[in-house]
Legacy VTK file of the C-alpha trace (Angstrom):
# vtk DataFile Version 3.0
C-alpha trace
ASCII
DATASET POLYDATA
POINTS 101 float
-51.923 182.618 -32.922
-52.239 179.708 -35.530
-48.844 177.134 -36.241
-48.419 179.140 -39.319
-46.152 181.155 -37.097
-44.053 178.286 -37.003
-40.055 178.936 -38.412
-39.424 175.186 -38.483
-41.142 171.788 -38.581
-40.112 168.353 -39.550
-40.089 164.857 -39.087
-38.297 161.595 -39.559
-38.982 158.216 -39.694
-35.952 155.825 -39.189
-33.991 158.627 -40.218
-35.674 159.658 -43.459
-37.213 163.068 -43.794
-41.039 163.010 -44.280
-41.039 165.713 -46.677
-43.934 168.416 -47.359
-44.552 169.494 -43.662
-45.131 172.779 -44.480
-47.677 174.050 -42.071
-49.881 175.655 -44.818
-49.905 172.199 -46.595
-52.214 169.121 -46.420
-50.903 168.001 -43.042
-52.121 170.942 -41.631
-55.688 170.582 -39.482
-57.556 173.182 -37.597
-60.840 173.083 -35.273
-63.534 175.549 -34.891
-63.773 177.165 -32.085
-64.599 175.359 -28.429
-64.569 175.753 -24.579
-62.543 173.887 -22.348
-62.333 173.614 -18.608
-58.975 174.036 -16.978
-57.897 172.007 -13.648
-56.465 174.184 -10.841
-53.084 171.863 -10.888
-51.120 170.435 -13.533
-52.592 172.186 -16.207
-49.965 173.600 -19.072
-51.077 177.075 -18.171
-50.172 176.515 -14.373
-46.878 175.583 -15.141
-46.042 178.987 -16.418
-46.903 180.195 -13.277
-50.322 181.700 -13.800
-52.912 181.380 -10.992
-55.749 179.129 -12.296
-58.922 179.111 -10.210
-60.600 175.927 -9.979
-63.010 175.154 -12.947
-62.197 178.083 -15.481
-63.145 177.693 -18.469
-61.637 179.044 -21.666
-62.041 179.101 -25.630
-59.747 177.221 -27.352
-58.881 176.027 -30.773
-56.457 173.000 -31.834
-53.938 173.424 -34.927
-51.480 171.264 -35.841
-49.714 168.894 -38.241
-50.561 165.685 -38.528
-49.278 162.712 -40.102
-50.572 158.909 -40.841
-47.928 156.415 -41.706
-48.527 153.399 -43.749
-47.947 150.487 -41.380
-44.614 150.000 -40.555
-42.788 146.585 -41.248
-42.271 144.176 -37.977
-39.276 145.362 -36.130
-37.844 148.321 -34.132
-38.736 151.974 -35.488
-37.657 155.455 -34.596
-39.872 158.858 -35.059
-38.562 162.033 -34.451
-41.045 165.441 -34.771
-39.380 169.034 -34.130
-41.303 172.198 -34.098
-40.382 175.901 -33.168
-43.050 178.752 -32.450
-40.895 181.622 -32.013
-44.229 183.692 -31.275
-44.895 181.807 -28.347
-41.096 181.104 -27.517
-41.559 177.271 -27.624
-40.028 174.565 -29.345
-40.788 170.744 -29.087
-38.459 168.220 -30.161
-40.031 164.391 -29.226
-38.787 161.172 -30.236
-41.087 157.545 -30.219
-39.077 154.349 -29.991
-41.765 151.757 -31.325
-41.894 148.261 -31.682
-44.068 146.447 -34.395
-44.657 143.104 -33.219
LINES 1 102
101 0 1 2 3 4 5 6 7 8 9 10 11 12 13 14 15 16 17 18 19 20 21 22 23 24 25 26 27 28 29 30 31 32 33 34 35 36 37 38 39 40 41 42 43 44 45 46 47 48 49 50 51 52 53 54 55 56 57 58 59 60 61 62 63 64 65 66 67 68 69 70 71 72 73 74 75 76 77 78 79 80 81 82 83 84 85 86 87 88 89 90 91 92 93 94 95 96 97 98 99 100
C-alpha cells in the first residue's frame, strides 16, 4: 500500500511548519519495483514476530516524502517529522537535534 494512505504528515524546523507535505505533492518520491534480501535477525519484519528464513528475498518498493533544506545558519537546530499509516497501524514521530558548525 503506497503513503497516500497516510491521515497525517508534517514537519518542523525550529518550530516552523514546513508547509505543503501533502503526500500527493512534490515531496512525494516513489521507486519502481526491486528485490531485496532479508537477514534472518534484526530485520523490521522479524520484529513483528514473523519467522524469516535466512536469505529470503522479497519485492519491494520505497515511497516516501522527502525534503531538502537550504543550509541552515551556524548554530543549534531542531527537526521534527510525524507520520501516521493507519493502514498499516504505524505512526513515526522522530526528532534530529543538529549542530551546524
Amino acid at each position: 500500500m503506497p503513503i497516500r494512505s497516510s491521515r497525517k504528515i508534517s514537519a518542523e524546523l525550529d518550530g516552523q511548519s514546513l508547509k505543503q507535505l501533502s503526500v500527493n505533492q512534490r515531496y512525494r518520491s516513489d521507486s519502481p519495483l526491486f528485490i531485496w534480501t532479508l537477514a534472518s535477525r534484526d530485520n523490521v519484519l522479524a520484529a513483528t514476530g514473523a519467522p524469516i528464513a535466512d536469505g529470503t528475498s522479497s519485492p519491494a518498493v520505497a515511497d516516501g516524502v522527502h525534503l531538502m533544506l537550504a543550509p541552515l545558519s551556524s548554530g543549534p537546530h531542531t527537526l521534527h517529522f510525524h507520520g501516521e499509516f493507519p493502514a498499516f497501524n504505524f505512526a513515526l514521530d522522530i526528532t534530529y537535534y543538529l549542530t551546524v558548525q
